[in-house]
mmCIF file of the protein (N, C-alpha, C, O) and its ligand, coordinates in Angstrom:
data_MODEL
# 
_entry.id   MODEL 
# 
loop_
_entity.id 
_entity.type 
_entity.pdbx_number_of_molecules 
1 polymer     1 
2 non-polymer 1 
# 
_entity_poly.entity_id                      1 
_entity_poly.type                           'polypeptide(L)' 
_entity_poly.nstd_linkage                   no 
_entity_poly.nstd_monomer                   no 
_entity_poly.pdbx_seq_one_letter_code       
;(UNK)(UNK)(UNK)(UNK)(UNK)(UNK)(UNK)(UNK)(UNK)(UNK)(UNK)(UNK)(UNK)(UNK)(UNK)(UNK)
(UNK)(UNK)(UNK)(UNK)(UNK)(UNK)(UNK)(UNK)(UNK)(UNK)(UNK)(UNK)(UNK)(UNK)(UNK)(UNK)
(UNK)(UNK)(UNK)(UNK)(UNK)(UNK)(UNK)(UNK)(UNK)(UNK)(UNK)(UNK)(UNK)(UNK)(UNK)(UNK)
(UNK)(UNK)(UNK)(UNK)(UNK)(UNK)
;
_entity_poly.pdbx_seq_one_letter_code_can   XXXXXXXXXXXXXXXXXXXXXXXXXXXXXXXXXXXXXXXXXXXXXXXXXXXXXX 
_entity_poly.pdbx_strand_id                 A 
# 
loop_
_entity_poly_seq.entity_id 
_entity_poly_seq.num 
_entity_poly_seq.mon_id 
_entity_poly_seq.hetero 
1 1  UNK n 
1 2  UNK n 
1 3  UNK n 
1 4  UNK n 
1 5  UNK n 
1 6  UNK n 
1 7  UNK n 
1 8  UNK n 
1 9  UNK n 
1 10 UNK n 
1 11 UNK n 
1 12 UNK n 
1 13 UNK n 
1 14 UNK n 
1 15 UNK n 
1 16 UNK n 
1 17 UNK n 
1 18 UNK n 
1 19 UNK n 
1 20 UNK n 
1 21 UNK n 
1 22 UNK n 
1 23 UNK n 
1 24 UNK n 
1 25 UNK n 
1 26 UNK n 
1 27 UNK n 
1 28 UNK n 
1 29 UNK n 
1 30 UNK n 
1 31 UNK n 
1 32 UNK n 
1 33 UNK n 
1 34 UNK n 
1 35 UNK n 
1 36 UNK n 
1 37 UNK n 
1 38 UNK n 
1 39 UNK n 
1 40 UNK n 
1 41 UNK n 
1 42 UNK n 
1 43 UNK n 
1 44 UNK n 
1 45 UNK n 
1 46 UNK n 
1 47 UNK n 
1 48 UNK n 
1 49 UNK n 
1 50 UNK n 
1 51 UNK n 
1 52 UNK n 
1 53 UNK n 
1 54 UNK n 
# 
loop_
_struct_asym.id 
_struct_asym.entity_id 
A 1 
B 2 
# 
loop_
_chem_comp.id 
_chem_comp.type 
_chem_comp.mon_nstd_flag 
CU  non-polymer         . 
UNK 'L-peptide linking' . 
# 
_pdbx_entity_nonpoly.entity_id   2 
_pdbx_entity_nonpoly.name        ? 
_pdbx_entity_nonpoly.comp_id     CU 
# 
_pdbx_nonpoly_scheme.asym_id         B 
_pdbx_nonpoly_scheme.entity_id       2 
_pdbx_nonpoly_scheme.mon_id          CU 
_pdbx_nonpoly_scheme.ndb_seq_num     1 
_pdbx_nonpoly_scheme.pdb_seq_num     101 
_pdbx_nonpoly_scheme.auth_seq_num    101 
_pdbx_nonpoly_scheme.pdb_mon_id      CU 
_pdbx_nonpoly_scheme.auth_mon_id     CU 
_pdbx_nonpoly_scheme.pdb_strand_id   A 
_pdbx_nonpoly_scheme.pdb_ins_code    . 
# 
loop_
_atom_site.group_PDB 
_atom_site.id 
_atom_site.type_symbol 
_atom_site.label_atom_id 
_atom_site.label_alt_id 
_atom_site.label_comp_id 
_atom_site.label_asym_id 
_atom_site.label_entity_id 
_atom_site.label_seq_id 
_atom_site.pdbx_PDB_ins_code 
_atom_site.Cartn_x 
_atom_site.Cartn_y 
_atom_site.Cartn_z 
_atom_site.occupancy 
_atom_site.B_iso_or_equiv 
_atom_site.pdbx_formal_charge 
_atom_site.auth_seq_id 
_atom_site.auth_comp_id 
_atom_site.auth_asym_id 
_atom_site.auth_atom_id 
_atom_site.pdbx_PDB_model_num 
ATOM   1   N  N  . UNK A 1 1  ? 2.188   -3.057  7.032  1.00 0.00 ? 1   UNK A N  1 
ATOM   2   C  CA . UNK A 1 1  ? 3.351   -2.685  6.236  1.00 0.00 ? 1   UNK A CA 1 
ATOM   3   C  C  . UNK A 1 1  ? 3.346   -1.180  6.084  1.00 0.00 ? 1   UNK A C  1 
ATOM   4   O  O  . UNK A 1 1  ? 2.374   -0.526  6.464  1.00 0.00 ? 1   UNK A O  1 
ATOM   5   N  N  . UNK A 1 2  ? 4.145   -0.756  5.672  1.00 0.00 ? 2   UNK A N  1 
ATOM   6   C  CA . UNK A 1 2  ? 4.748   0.868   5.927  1.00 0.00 ? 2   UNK A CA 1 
ATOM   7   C  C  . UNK A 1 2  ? 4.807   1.360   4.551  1.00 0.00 ? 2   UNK A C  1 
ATOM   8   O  O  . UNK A 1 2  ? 5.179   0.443   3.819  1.00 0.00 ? 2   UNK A O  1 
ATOM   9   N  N  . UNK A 1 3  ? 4.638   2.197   4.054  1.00 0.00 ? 3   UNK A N  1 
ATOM   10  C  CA . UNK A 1 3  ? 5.014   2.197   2.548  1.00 0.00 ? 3   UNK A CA 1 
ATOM   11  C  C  . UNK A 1 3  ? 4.490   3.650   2.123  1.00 0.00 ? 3   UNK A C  1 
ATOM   12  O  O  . UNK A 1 3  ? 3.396   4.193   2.269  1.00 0.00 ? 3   UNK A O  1 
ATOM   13  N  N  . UNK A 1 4  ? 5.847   4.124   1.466  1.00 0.00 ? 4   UNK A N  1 
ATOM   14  C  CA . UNK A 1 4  ? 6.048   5.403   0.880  1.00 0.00 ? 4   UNK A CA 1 
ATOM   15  C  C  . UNK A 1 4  ? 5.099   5.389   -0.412 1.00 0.00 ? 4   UNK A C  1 
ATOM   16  O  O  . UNK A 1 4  ? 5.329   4.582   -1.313 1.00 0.00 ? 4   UNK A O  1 
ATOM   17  N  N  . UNK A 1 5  ? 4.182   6.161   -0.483 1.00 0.00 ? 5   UNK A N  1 
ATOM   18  C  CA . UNK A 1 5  ? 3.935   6.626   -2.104 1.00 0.00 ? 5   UNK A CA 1 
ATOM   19  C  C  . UNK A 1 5  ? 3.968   8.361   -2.553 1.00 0.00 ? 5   UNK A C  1 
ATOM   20  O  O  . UNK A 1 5  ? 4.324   9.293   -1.831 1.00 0.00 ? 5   UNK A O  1 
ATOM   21  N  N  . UNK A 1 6  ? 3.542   8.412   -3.783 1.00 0.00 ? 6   UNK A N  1 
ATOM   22  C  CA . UNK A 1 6  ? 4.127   9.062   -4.088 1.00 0.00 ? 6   UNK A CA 1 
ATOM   23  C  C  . UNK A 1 6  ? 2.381   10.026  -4.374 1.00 0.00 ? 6   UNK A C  1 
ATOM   24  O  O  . UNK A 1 6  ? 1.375   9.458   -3.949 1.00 0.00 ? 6   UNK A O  1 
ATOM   25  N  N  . UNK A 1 7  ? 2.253   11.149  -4.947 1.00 0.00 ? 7   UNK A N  1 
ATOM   26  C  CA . UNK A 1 7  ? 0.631   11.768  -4.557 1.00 0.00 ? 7   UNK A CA 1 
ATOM   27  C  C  . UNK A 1 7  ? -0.058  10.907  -5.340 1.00 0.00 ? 7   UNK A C  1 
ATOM   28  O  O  . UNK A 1 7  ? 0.411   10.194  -6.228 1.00 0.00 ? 7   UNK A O  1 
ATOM   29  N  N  . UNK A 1 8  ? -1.476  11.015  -4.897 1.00 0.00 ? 8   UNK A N  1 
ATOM   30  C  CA . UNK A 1 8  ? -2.326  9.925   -5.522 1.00 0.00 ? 8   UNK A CA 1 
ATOM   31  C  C  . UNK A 1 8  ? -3.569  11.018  -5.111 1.00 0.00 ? 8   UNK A C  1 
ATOM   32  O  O  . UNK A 1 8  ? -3.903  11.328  -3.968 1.00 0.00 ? 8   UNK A O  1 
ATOM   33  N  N  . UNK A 1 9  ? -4.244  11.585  -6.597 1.00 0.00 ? 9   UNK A N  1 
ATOM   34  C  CA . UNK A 1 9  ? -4.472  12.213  -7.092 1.00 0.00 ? 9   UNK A CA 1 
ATOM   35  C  C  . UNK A 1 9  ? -6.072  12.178  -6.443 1.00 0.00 ? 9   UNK A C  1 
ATOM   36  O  O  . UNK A 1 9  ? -6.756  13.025  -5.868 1.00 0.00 ? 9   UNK A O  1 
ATOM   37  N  N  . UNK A 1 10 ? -6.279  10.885  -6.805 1.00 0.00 ? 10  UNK A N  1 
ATOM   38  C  CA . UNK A 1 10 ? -7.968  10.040  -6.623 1.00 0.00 ? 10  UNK A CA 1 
ATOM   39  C  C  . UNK A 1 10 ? -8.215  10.689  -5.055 1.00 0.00 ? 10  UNK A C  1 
ATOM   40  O  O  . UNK A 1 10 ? -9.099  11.529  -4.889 1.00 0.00 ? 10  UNK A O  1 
ATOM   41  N  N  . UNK A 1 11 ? -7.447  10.274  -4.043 1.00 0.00 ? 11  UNK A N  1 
ATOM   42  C  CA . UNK A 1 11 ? -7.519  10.459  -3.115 1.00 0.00 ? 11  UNK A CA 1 
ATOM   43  C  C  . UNK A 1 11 ? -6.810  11.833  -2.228 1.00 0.00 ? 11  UNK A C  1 
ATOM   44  O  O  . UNK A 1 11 ? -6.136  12.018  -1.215 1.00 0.00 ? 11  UNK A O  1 
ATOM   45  N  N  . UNK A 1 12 ? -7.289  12.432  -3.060 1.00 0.00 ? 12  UNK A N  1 
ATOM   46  C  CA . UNK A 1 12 ? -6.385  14.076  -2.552 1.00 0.00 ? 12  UNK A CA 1 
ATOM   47  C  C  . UNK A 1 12 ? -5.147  13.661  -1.573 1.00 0.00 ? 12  UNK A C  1 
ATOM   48  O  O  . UNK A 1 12 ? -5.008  14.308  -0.535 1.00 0.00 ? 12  UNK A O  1 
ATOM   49  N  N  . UNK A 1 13 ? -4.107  12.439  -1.920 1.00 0.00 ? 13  UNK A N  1 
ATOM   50  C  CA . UNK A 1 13 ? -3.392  12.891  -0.831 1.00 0.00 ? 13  UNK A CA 1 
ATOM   51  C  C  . UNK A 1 13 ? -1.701  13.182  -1.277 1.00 0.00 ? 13  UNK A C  1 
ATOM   52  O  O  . UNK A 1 13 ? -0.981  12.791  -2.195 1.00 0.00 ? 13  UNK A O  1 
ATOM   53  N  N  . UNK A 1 14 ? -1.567  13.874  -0.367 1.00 0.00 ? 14  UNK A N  1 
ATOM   54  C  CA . UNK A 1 14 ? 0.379   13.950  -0.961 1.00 0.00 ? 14  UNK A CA 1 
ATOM   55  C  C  . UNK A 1 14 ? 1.360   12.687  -0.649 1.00 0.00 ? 14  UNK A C  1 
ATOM   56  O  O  . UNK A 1 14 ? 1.184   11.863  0.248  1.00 0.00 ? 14  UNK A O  1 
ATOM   57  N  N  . UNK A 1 15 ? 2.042   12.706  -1.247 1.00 0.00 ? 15  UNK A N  1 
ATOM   58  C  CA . UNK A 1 15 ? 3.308   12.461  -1.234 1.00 0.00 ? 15  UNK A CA 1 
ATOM   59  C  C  . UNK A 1 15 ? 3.232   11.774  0.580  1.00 0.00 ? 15  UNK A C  1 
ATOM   60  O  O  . UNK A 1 15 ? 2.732   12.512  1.429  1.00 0.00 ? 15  UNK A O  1 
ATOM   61  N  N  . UNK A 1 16 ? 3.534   10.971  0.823  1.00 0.00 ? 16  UNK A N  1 
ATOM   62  C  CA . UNK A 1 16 ? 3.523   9.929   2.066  1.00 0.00 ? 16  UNK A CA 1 
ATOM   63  C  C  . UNK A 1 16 ? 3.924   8.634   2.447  1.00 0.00 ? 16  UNK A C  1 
ATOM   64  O  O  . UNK A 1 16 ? 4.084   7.743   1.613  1.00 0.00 ? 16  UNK A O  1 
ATOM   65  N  N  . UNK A 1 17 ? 4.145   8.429   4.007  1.00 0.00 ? 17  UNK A N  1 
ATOM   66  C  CA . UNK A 1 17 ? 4.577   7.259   4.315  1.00 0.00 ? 17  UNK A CA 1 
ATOM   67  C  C  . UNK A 1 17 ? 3.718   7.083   5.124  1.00 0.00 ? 17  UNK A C  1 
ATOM   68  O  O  . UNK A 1 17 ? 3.539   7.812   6.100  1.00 0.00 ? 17  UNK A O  1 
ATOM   69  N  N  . UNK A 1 18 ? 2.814   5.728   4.737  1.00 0.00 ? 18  UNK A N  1 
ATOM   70  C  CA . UNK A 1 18 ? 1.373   5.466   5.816  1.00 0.00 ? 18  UNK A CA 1 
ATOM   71  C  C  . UNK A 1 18 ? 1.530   3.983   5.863  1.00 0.00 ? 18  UNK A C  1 
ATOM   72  O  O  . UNK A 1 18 ? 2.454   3.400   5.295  1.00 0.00 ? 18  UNK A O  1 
ATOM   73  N  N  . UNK A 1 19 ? 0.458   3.303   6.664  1.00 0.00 ? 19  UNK A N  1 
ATOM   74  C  CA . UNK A 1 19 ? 0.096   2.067   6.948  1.00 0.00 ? 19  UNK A CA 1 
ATOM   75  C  C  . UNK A 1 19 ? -0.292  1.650   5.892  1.00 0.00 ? 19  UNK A C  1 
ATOM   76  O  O  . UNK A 1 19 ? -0.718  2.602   5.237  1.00 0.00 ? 19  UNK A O  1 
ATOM   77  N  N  . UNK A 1 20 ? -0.416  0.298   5.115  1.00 0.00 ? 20  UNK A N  1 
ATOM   78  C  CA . UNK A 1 20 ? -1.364  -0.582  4.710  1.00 0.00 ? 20  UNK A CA 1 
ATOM   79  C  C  . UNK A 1 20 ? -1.796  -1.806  5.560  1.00 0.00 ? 20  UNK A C  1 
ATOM   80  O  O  . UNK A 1 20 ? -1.374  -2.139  6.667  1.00 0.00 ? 20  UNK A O  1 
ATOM   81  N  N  . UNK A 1 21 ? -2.535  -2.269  4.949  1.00 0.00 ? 21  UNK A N  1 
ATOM   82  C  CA . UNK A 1 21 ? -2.323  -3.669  5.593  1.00 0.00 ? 21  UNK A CA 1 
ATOM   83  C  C  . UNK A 1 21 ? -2.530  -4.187  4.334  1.00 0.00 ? 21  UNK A C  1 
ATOM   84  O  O  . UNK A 1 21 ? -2.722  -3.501  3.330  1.00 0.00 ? 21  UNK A O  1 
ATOM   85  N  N  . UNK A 1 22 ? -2.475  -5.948  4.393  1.00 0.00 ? 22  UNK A N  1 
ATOM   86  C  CA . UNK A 1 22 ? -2.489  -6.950  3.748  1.00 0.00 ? 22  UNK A CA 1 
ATOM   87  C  C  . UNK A 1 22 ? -3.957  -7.812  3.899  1.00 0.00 ? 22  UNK A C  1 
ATOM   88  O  O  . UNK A 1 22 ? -4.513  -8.286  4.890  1.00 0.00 ? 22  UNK A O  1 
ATOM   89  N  N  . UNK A 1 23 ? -4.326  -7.794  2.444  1.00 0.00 ? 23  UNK A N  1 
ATOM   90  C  CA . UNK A 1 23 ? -5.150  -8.454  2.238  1.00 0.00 ? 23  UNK A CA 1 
ATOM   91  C  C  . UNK A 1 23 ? -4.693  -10.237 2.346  1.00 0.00 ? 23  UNK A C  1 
ATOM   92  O  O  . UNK A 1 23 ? -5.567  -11.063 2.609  1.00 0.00 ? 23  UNK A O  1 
ATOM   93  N  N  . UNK A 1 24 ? -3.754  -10.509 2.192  1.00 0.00 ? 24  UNK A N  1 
ATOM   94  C  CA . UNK A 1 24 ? -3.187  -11.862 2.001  1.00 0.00 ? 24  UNK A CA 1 
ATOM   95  C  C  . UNK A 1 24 ? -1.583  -11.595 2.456  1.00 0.00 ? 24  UNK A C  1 
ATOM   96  O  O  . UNK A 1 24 ? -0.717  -10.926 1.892  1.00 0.00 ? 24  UNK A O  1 
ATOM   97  N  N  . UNK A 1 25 ? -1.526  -12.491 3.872  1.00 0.00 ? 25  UNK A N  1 
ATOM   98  C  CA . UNK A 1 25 ? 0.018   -11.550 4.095  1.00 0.00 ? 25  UNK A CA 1 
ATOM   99  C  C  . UNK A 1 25 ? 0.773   -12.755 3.074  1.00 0.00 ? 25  UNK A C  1 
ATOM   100 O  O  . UNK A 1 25 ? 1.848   -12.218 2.808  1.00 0.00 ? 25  UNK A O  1 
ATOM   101 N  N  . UNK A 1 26 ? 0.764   -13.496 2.689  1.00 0.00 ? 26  UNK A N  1 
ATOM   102 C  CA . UNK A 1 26 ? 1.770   -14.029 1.630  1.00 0.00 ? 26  UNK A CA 1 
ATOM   103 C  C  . UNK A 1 26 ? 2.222   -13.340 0.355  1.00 0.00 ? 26  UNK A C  1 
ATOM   104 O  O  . UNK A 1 26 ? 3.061   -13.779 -0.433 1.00 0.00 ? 26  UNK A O  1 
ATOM   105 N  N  . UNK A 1 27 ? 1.480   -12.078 0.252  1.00 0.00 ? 27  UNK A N  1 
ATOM   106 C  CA . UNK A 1 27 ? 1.480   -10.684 -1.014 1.00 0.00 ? 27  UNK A CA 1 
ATOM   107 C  C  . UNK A 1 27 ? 3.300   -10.297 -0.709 1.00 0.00 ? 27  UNK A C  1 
ATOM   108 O  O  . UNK A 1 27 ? 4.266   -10.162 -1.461 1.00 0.00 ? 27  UNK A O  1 
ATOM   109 N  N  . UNK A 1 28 ? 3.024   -10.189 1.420  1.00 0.00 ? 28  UNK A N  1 
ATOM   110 C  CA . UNK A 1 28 ? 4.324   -9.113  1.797  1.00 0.00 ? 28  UNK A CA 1 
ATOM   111 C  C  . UNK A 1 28 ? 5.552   -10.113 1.516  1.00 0.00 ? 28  UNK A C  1 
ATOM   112 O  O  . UNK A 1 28 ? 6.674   -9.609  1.565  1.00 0.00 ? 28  UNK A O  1 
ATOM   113 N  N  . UNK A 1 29 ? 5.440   -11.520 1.220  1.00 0.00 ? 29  UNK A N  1 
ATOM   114 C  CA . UNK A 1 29 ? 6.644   -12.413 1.686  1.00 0.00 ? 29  UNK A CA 1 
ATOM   115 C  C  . UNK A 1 29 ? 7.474   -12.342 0.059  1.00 0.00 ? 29  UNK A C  1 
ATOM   116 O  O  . UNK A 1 29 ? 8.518   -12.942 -0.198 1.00 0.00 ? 29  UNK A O  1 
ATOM   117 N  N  . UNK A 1 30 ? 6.765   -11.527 -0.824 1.00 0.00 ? 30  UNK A N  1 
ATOM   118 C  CA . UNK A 1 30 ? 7.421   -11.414 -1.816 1.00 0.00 ? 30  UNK A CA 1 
ATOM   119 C  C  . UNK A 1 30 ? 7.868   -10.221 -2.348 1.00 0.00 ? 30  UNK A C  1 
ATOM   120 O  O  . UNK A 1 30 ? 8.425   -10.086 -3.438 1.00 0.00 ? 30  UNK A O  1 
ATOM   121 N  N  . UNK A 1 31 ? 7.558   -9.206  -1.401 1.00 0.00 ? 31  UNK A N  1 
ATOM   122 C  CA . UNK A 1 31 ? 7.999   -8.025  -1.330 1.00 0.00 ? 31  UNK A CA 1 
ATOM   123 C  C  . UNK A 1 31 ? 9.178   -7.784  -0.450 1.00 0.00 ? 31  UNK A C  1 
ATOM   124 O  O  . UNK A 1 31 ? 9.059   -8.145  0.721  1.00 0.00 ? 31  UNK A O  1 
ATOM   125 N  N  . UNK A 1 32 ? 10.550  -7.107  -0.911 1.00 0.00 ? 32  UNK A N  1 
ATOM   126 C  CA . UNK A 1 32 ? 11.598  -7.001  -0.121 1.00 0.00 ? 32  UNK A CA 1 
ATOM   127 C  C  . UNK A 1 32 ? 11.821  -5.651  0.348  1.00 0.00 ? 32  UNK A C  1 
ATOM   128 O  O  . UNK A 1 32 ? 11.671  -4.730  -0.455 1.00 0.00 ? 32  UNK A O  1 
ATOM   129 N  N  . UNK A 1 33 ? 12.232  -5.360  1.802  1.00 0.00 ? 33  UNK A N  1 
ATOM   130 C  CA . UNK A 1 33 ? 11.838  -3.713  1.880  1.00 0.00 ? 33  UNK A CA 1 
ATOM   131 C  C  . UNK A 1 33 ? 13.149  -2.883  0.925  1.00 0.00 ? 33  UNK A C  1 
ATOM   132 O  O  . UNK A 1 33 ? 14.346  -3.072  0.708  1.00 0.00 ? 33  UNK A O  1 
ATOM   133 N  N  . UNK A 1 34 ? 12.434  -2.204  0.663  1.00 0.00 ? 34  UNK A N  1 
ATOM   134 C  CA . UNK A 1 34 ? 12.943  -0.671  0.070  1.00 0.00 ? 34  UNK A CA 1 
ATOM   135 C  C  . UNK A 1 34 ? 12.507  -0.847  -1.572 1.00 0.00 ? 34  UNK A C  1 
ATOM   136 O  O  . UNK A 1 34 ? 12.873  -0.131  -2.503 1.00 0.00 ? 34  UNK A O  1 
ATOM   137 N  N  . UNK A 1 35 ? 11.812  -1.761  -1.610 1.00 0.00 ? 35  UNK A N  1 
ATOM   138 C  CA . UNK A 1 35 ? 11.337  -2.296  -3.258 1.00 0.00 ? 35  UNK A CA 1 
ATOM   139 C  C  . UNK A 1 35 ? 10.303  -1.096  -3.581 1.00 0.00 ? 35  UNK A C  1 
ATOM   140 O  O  . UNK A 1 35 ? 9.568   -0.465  -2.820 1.00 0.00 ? 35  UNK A O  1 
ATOM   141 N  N  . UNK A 1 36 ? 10.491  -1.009  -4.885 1.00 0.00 ? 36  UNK A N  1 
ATOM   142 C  CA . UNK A 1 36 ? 9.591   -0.439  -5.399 1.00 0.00 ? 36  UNK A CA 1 
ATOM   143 C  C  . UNK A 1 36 ? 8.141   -1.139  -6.200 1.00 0.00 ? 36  UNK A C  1 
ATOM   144 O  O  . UNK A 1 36 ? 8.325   -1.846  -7.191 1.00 0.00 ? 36  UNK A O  1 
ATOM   145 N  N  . UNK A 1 37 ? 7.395   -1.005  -5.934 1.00 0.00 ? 37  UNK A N  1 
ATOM   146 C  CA . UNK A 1 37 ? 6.288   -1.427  -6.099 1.00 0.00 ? 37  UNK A CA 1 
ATOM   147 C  C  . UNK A 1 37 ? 5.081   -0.706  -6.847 1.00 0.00 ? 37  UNK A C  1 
ATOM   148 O  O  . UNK A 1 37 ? 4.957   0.513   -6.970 1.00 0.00 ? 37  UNK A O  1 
ATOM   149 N  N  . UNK A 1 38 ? 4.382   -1.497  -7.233 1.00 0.00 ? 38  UNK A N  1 
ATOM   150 C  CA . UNK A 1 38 ? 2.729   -1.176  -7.853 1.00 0.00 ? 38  UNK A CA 1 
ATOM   151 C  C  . UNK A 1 38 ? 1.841   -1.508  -6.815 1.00 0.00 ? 38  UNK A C  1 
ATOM   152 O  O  . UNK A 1 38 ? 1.891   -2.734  -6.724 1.00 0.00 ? 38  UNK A O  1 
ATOM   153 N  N  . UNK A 1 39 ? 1.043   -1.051  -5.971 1.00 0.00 ? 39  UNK A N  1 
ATOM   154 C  CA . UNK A 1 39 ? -0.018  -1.471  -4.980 1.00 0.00 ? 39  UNK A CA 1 
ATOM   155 C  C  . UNK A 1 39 ? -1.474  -0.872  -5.896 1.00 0.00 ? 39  UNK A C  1 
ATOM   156 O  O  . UNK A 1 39 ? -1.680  0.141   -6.564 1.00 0.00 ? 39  UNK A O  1 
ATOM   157 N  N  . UNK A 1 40 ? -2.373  -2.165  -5.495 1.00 0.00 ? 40  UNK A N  1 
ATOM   158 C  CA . UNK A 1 40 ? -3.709  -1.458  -5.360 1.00 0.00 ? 40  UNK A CA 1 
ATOM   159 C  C  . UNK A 1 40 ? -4.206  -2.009  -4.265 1.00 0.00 ? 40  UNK A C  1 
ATOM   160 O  O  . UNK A 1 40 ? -3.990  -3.077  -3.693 1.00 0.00 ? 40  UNK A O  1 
ATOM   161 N  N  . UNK A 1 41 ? -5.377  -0.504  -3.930 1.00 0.00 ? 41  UNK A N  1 
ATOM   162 C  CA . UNK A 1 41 ? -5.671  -1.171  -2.536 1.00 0.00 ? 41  UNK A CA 1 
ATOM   163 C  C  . UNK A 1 41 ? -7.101  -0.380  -2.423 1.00 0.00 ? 41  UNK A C  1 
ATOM   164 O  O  . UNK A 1 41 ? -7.355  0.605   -3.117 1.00 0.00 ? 41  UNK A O  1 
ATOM   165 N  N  . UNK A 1 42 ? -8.077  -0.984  -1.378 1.00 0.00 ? 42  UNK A N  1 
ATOM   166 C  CA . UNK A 1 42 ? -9.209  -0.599  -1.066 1.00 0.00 ? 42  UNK A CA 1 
ATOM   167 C  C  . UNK A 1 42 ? -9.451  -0.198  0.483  1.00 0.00 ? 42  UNK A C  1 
ATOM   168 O  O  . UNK A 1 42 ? -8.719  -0.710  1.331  1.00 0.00 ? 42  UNK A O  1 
ATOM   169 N  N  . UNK A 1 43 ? -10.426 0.675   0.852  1.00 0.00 ? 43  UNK A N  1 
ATOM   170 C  CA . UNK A 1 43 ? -10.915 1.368   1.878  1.00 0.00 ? 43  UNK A CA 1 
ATOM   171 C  C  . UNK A 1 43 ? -11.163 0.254   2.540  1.00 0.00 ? 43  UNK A C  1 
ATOM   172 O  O  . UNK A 1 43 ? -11.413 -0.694  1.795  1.00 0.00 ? 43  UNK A O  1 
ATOM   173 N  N  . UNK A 1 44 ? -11.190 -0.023  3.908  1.00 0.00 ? 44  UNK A N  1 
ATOM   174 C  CA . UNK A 1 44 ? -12.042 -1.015  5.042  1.00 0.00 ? 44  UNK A CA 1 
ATOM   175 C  C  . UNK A 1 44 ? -12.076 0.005   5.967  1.00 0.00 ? 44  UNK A C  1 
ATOM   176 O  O  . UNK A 1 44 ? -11.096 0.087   6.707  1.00 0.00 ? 44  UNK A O  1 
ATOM   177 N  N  . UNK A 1 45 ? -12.907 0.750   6.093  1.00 0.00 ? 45  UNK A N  1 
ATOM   178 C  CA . UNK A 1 45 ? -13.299 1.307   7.356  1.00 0.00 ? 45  UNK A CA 1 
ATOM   179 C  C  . UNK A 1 45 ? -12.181 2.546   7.344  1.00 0.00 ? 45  UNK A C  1 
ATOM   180 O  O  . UNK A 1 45 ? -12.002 3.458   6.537  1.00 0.00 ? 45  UNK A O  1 
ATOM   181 N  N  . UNK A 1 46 ? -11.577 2.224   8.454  1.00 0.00 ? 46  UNK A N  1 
ATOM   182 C  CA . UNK A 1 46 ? -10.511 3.426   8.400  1.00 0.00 ? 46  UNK A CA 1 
ATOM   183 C  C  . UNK A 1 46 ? -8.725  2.718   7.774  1.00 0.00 ? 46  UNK A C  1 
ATOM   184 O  O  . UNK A 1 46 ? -7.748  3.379   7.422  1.00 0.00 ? 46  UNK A O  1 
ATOM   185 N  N  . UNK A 1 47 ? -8.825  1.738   7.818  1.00 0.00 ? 47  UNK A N  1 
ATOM   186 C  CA . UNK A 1 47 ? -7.668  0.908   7.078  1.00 0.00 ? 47  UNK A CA 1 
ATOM   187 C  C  . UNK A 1 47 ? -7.568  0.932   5.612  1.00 0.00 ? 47  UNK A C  1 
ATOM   188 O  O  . UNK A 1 47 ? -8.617  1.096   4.990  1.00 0.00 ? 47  UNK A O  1 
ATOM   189 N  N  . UNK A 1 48 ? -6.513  0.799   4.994  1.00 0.00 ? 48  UNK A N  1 
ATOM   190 C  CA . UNK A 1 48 ? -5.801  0.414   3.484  1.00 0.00 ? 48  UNK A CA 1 
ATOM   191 C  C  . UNK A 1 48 ? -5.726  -0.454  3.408  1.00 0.00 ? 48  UNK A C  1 
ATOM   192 O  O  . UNK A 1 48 ? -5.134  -0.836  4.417  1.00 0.00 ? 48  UNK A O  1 
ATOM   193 N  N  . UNK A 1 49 ? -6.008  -1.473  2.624  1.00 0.00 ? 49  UNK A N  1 
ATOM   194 C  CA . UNK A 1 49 ? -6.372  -2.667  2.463  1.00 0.00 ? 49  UNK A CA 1 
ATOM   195 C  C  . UNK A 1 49 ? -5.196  -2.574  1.292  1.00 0.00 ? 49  UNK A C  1 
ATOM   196 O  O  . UNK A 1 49 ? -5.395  -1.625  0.533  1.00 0.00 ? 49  UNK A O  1 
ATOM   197 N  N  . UNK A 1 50 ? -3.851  -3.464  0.944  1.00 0.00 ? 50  UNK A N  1 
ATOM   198 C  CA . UNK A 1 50 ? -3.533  -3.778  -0.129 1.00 0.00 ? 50  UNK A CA 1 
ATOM   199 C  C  . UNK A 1 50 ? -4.196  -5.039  -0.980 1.00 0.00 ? 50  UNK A C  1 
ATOM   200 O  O  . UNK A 1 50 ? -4.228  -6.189  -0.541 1.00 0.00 ? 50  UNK A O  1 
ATOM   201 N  N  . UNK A 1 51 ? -4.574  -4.745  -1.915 1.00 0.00 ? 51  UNK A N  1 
ATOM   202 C  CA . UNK A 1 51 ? -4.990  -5.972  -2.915 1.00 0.00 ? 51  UNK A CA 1 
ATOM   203 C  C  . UNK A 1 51 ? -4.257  -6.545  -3.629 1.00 0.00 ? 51  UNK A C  1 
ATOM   204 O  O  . UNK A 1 51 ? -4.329  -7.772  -3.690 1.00 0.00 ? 51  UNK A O  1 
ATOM   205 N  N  . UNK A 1 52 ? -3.581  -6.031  -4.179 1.00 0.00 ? 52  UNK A N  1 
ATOM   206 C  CA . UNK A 1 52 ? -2.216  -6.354  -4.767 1.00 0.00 ? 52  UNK A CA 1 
ATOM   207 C  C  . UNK A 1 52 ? -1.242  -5.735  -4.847 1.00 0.00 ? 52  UNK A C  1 
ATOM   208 O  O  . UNK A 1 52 ? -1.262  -4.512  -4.710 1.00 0.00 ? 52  UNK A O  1 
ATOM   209 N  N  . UNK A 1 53 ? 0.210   -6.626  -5.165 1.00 0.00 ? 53  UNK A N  1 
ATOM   210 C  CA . UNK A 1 53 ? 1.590   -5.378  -4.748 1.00 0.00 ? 53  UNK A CA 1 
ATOM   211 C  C  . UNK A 1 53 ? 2.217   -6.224  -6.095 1.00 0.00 ? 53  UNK A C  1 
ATOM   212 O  O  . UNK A 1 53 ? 2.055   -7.428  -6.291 1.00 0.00 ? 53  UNK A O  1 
ATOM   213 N  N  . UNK A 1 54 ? 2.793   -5.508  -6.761 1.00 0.00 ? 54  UNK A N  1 
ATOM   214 C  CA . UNK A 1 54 ? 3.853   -6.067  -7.813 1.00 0.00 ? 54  UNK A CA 1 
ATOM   215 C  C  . UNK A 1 54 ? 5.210   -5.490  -7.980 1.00 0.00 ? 54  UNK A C  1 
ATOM   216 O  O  . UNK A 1 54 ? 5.984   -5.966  -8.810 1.00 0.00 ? 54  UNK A O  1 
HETATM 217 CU CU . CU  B 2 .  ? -1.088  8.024   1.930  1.00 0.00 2 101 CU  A CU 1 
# 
């Protein structure tokens, strides 16, 4: 999934549109694109792991 955020401080990064992926793709089937959202997500290697999206 594709997804704009906004800077995230923790992770020195700006303002961006990057990859996640899905920890559980049934998370994305309730997400509609251009939604705005709450994600948390964890490191796997070189991937974004979403954990949760609200
Ligand atoms: Cu980013």
């Amino acid at each position: 999934m594709s997804l704009a955020h906004e800077p995230i401080k923790s992770m020195n990064w700006p303002a961006m549109t990057m990859a996640f992926k899905a920890k559980d793709k049934a998370m994305l089937e309730k997400v509609k694109p251009g939604a705005k959202v709450d994600l948390r997500f964890e490191q796997s290697g070189k991937d974004y792991v979403a954990t949760d999206i609200k």
